[in-house]
Structures are given as structure tokens and as C-alpha cells.
N, C-alpha and C positions, 0 to 999 in steps of 0.2 A: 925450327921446331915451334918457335912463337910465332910463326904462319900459318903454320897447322893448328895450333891450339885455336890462334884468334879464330881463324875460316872454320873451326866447328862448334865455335860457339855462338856463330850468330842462326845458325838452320835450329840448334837447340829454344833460343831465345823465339823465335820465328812462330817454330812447333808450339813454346806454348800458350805465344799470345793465342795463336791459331785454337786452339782445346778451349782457354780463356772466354774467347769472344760468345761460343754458344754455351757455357755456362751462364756468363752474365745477361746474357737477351732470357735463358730461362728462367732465370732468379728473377729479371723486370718481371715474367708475363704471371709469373706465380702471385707476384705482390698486384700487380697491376688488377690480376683476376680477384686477388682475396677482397682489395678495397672496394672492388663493384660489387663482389657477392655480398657485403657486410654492406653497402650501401641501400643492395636492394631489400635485404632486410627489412634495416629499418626503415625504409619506406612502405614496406609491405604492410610491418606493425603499426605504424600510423595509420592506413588505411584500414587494418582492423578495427583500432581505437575508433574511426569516425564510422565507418561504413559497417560494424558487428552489430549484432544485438541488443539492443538497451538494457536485455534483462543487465540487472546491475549486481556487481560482487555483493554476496549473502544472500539473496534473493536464491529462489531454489529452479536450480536448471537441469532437468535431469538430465540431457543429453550434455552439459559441461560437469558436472561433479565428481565423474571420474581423474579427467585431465587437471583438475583441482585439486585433488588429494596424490597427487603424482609428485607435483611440482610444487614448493612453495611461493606463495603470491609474494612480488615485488613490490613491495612498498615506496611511493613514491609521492613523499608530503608536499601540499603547494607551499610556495613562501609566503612569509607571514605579513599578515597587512600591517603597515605602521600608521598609527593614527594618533591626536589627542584623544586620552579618554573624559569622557567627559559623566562618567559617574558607572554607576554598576545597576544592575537591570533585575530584582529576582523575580520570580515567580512561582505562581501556585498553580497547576492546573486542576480544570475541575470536569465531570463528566467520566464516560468509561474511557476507552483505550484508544478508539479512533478520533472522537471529539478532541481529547490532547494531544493527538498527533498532530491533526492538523493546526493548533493551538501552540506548540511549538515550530513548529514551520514560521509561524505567523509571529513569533515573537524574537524568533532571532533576523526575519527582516526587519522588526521595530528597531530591533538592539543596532543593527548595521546601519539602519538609515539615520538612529540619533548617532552615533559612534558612541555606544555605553560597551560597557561588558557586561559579558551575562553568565549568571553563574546557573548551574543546571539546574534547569528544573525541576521543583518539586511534582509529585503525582498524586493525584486525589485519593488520598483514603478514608475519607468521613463519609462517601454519598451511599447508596443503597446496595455498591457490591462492598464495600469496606475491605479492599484488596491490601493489604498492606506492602505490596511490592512498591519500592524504589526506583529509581531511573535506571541506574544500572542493573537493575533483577530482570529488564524487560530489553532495553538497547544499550550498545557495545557503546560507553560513554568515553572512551580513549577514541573509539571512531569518529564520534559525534564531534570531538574536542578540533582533532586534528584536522578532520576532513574540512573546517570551515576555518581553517587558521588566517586563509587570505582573504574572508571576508569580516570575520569579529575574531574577537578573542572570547574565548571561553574558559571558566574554574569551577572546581566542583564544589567549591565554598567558599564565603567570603574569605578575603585576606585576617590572620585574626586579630592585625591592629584595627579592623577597622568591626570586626565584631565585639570586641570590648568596649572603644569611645562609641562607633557611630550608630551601629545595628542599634541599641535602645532609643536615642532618636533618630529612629530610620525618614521621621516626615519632615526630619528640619536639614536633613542633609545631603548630598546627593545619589541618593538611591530612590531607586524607585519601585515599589512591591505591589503586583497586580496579584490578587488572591482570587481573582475568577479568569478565565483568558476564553472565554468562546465566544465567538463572534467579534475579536478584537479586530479584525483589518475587512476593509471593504474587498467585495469580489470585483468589481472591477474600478474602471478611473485610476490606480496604480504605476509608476513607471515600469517599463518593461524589465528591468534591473531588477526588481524588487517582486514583480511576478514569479521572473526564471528563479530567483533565491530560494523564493516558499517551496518551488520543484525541487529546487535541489538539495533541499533539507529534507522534503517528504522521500525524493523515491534514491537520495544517494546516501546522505549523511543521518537518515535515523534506519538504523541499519540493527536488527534483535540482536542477544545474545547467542552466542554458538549451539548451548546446547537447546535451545527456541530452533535455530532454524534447522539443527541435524536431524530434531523429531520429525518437522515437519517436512522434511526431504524424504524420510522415514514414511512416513501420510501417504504422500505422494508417490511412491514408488509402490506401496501395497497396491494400489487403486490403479496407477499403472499398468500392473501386472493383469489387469481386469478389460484393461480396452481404457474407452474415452470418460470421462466422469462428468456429471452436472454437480455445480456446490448451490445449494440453496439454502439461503439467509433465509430462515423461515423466523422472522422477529414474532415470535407467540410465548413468549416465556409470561410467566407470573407480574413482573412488576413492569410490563411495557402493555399488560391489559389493564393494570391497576393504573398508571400513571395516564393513559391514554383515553381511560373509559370504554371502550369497546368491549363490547360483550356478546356478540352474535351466536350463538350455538351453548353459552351458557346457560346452566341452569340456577334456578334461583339462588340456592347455596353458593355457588363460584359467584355470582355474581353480586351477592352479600359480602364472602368475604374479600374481592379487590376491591368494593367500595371502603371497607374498613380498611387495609392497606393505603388507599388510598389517601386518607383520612388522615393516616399515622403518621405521614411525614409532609411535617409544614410548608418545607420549601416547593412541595406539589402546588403550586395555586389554584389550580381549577378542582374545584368539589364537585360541581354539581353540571353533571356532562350526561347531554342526549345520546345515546349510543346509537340510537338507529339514523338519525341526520348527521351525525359524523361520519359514520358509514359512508351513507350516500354523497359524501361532499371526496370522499376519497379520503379520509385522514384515519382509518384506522390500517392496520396490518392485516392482509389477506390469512382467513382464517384456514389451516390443512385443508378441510372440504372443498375452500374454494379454491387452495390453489391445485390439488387437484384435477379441478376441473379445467381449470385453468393449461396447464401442463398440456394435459389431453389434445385440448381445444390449436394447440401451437403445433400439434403432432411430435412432440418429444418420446422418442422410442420407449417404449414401453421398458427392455430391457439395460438401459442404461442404468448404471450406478449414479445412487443419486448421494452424495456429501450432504449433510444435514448441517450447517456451520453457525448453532445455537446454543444455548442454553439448554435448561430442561422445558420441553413440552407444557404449556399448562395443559391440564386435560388427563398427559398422561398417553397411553395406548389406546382409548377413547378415541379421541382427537385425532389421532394418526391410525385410526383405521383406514379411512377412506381413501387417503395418501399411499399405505403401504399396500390396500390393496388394487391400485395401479400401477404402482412403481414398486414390485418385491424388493426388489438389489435397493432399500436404502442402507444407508450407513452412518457411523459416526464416527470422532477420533474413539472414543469411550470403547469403540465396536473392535473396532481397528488394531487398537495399541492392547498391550497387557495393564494391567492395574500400575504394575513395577512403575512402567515408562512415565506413570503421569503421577508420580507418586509426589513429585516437587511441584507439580502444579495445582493441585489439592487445592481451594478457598481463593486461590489468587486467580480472577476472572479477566484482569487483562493479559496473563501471560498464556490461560485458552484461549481467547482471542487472536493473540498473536498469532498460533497457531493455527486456529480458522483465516487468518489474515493472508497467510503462506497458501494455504491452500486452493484459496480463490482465486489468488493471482497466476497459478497453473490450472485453473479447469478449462476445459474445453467451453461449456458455456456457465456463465452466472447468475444466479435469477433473485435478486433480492425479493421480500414479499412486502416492504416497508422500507419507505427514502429515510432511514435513518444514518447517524453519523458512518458506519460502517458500509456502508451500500453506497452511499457517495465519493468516501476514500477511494473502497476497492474500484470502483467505476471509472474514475477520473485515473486511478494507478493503471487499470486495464486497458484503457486507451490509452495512455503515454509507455507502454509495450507492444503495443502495435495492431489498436482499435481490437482487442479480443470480445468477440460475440457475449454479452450482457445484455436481458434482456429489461428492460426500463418496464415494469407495469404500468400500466396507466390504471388505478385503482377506479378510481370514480364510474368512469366506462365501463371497466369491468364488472363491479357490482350490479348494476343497472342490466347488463349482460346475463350475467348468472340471473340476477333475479330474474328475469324472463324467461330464459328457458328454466327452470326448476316451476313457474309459474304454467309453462306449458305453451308460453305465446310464442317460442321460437324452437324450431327443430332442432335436432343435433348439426345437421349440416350449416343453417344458417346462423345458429350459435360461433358453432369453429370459424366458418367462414368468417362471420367480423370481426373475433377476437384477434384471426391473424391481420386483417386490413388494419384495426386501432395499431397493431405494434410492428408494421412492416416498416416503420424506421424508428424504431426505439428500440434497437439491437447494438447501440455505442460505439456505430459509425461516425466521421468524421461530421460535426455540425455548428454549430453558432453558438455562443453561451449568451441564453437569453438576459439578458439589460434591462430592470424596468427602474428608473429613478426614482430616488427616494421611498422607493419600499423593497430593500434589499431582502428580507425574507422572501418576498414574493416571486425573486428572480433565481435565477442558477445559481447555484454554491458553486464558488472556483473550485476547491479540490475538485468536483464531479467531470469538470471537462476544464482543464487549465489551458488553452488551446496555444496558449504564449507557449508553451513548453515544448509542444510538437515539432517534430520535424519537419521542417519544409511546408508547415502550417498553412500559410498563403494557398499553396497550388492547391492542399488537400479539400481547402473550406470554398476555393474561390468557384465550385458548379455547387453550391449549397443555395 
């Protein structure tokens, strides 16, 4: 009987290695499979990371903002730099909205390159828009904070042992307070370190507030709905004709009262300005009339929507006659939103801005009328998204142009014709940033084309 027992128990034992064995090869191939499938992943995802988009999170994507409000974003903080500190850094900025951007850029490479800390920046609210908005009323300042934790340290206010003893002798101690910041760091001669830094402060780590960039997704989905859009920086408001002197197409009254504007605020230094040799030297802002013609002359579709991304018009509906009766579809946010939507943005002229700011950086093309601080951000922003069509005026030419034909000595066709030869490479294609030593005004502003920042920069510039 324990013959029989033994001799059936081993066929059982047998049987169920036998069942055993192609379980366990299927449990390998399952795991074996999972680990390559999670491996290819994330390899996938890294190649996203390097090979996507630049446009950068908060920046307005309409083809991603759906897949964004789906899923919430993964936070994923760099680690923190350790450093001696060797004092605390504050500042003032001065100017409107884009002049301090780029001003902050430029100050927290100061901050990094001394190893200070820097406490956030203040924002100008004394100069001729007297905006009283904050750092935080304009950028997400927990973003700003974190995003650069591995290269400075950032606080939103001094420590307040050191506002009590030290802030009242702020010059005998070690802090250091710049109360102007434009034009603080040279455009070029910089380590390449300290170039990439200003990028990645301007187009990563100064990043609006939520409800800045939800409007302006807002913007741009109206105009969307419409086809392709032009934004045009049309710089002709009131105190950039006061400040600048130009006066072309005014009448003696307008032109009385921006000289007394003019007058009114001290820190304007120049009083006493030729308006028509300014003109002709290229330093005023293209007046509606002319950039109308202008427009025409490039063959910009008549029916395109045109974004207006300004102030208020001096002039008026005057002014923009000539304009609106070439191009009907213009627009504006004012046009666009309801009262409601801008109801917090009221007096505070960098957080419309902001808005224009968004909006530029998805047009199809952008046509500044004036190289002011905004036209060179957006320009330099525009090309580090991947060279998007901006078209650069060449003023000076151009006026000399217009005045000719309006004079009668050039046809319409020969007009058009060399308005498009002056600007068949000043479309913010890939190019050189012009260098001239020791007259840094006279050469490229880095934000305009920061070319250190591009991708694969070399191969792009090296047939230029």
C-alpha cells in the first residue's frame, strides 16, 4: 500500500512542476515586458523634454491648453545651489513693463555671478504710467522664486533682523540697492553662463500671473476663431510723441500740447527737438498713415485681422483713419473682451501690457512701428520660439520712401517694390547680433536676438 501511495505521488508532483514551469516563464515575460514598456517611456518623455516645443509652461499654446487643464502639471523643483552668501542684492526697477523685464533678467545674473541674494524686485510706480502694481500683481513670484533655486537664492523681503539693524545703513553694510536697473549689463563680451541665465529668466522663470495669461489665451482664441492675425505695436500714444518729439501729421494745437507735456516732466532731458530731422534719421515711430502705407507696400492681405497691441491712439479716429481704411478687421483687447474681463486691469498699464505681451508672441506676424523696449523683448522672445516672422522696419529708408512717392517721384509699383527689397531680411530670421565696441547703444540689444540661447545656434547663423 505504501508502494502505491509512494508511485502516485510522484506523477502528481511531476504534473505540477509541469503546470508550474509555463506559469513562471509567463510571470518573467509579463515583468520583463512591463520594465521595457516603462523604460520606453521614459525615454520617450526625455526626448519630449529636449526635442518639444520651447513654447514654455504659462506661455499661451492653443493647441496645448486643452491637455493642460486635463492633467495637472508635475512639479519638479531643481536642487538648490549651495553657496557662501556674500550680501543681499535689492532693487528698483525703472521704466514700463518690458524695460524691467529685461532688467530683471539682467539682475539676477548680477546676483548669481557675485553670489548675493536677491530679494524681489521692486516695480516702478513713480514714472509717467504710475501703475501701482507689484511684482506679484504681474509674475507668479513662487515661480520666479523656485525656478532659479539652483542658480541664486531668492526672498521676497529682507530678513527682518537685518531690516531693523542694517536696511537704515544700507551703504555701510553689505547690501547693495540699485534704484535705476536699465541698461545694467553689456549686450555682449559676457560668459556664455551668464548669457543662457538672462534667457532663462526672461523666457522660463518670469512667467505672469494665472489670471494674465488665462485672459490672454482668452485673446487669442477669439482671433483664432477668425483665421491668422497680425499684432501691430503701433508705439503712437500721447507721451511716446511727447517724450520723443515727433510730430508729423500734427496739428499746431497737438503739437503745443506734447511740447508742454513734454516740459512737465524733468527727467525728460531733451526739450528742444527737430521733429522733421528726427524723422528723417529714423528715431521717430512710424505715424498710422505711414504705416499704412507701409503694410500695403509688403502686400499684407487686406483682410487679415490686425491686433492693435497699444495704448490709446493720439489723434484719436483721425489718426487711424487711413489705417482702418485699409485694413477694416482691426482690433483690440478693449474690442475683444467685455468691460467685466478688464475690470482689474483698469490704471495698471504693465499688466495690459502683459497682455499685449501674450498676444505677440502667438501672432502669425509682428510688426513693431518703433524699436522700443517692447518690440525688442517680443523680437528676441519670437525668435527663441522658433524664428516666428517679425517684421524689423527700417524707419529711416522708409520715410525717405513714403516721402517720395506721396511727393509723386515714385510710382506705386516702384514704391512697393523697394519697400519689400529694404525688408527681405528683416523678417527675424536667423542672423548675427551686430557688435560695435564701446558704443553699446549703437549696436544690437541682446534681448532682440540673444543668439547664445538658440538651439543649435552654430549651424543656424554659420550661412549668414
Amino acid at each position: 500500500m505504501g508502494m502505491k501511495n509512494g508511485g502516485e505521488s510522484r506523477p502528481e508532483k511531476a504534473k505540477g512542476s509541469i503546470v508550474l514551469r509555463p506559469r513562471v516563464k509567463l510571470w518573467m515575460i509579463r515583468a520583463t515586458s512591463s520594465v521595457l514598456l516603462w523604460t520606453c517611456l521614459v525615454q520617450l518623455t526625455a526626448l519630449g523634454e529636449i526635442w518639444g516645443p520651447k513654447l514654455l509652461k504659462g506661455w499661451p499654446s492653443c493647441s496645448s491648453q486643452d491637455m493642460a487643464r486635463s492633467a495637472p502639471a508635475r512639479v519638479l523643483l531643481p536642487p538648490k545651489r549651495v553657496y557662501a552668501n556674500n550680501g543681499y542684492l535689492m532693487v528698483s526697477c525703472n521704466g514700463g513693463l518690458n524695460q524691467m523685464r529685461a532688467a530683471i533678467c539682467d539682475m539676477v545674473a548680477i546676483a548669481r555671478y557675485l553670489n548675493f541674494t536677491l530679494i524681489v524686485p521692486e516695480l516702478d510706480k513713480s514714472s509717467f504710467w504710475a501703475d501701482p502694481s507689484e511684482f506679484q500683481d504681474i509674475f507668479d513670484v513662487d515661480h520666479f522664486i523656485t525656478s532659479l533655486r539652483d542658480e541664486i537664492r531668492i526672498l521676497k523681503e529682507l530678513p527682518p533682523r537685518l531690516k531693523r539693524r542694517i536696511l537704515p545703513l544700507v551703504k555701510r553694510y553689505k547690501i547693495v540697492h540699485l534704484n535705476r536697473t536699465d541698461a545694467r549689463l553689456a549686450n555682449n563680451g559676457l560668459p556664455p553662463e551668464i548669457q543662457k541665465l538672462r534667457c532663462r529668466v526672461n523666457f522660463s522663470s518670469l512667467r505672469f500671473m494665472p489670471q494674465i495669461e488665462e485672459l490672454g489665451r482668452r485673446v487669442i482664441r477669439l482671433l483664432r476663431q477668425n483665421g491668422p492675425f497680425l499684432v501691430l505695436h503701433l508705439r503712437y500714444e500721447m507721451d511716446m510723441l511727447a517724450f520723443s518729439g515727433c510730430t508729423q501729421g500734427c496739428n499746431n494745437e497737438e503739437v503745443d500740447e506734447l511740447t508742454r507735456m513734454r516740459y512737465a516732466y524733468p527727467w525728460w532731458k531733451e526739450k528742444i527737438i527737430n521733429s522733421d530731422l528726427k524723422r528723417k534719421d529714423g528715431l521717430c515711430p512710424l505715424t498710422p498713415e505711414e504705416t499704412a502705407l507701409t503694410l500695403k507696400a509688403l502686400d499684407i492681405d487686406r483682410n487679415i485681422q490686425i491686433y492693435i497691441a497699444a495704448g490709446e491712439i493720439y489723434g484719436g479716429q483721425r489718426r487711424m483713419a487711413s489705417l482702418a481704411s485699409a485694413y477694416p478687421k482691426l482690433v483690440r483687447k478693449e474690442t475683444l473682451l467685455e468691460p467685466l474681463d478688464l475690470r482689474f486691469f483698469q490704471n495698471h498699464s504693465s499688466q495690459m501690457a502683459a497682455l499685449d505681451y501674450l498676444v505677440s508672441l502667438e501672432s502669425d506676424i509682428f510688426v513693431p512701428t518703433y524699436d522700443g523696449n517692447m518690440a525688442k523683448v517680443v523680437e528676441g522672445h519670437r525668435r527663441y520660439l522658433g524664428f516666428k516672422k517679425t517684421i524689423i522696419l527700417d524707419r529711416k529708408l522708409l520715410v525717405d520712401l513714403i516721402d517720395q512717392y506721396n511727393g509723386g517721384s515714385l510710382s506705386w509699383d516702384e514704391f512697393s517694390s523697394a519697400v519689400k527689397e529694404v525688408h527681405s531680411n528683416r523678417m527675424g530670421s536667423p542672423t548675427k547680433r551686430l557688435v560695435i565696441p564701446d558704443r553699446p547703444k549703437e549696436e544690437d540689444y541682446f534681448y532682440a536676438n540673444p543668439e547664445e540661447c538658440f538651439q543649435s545656434s552654430t549651424e543656424l547663423l554659420k550661412n549668414t
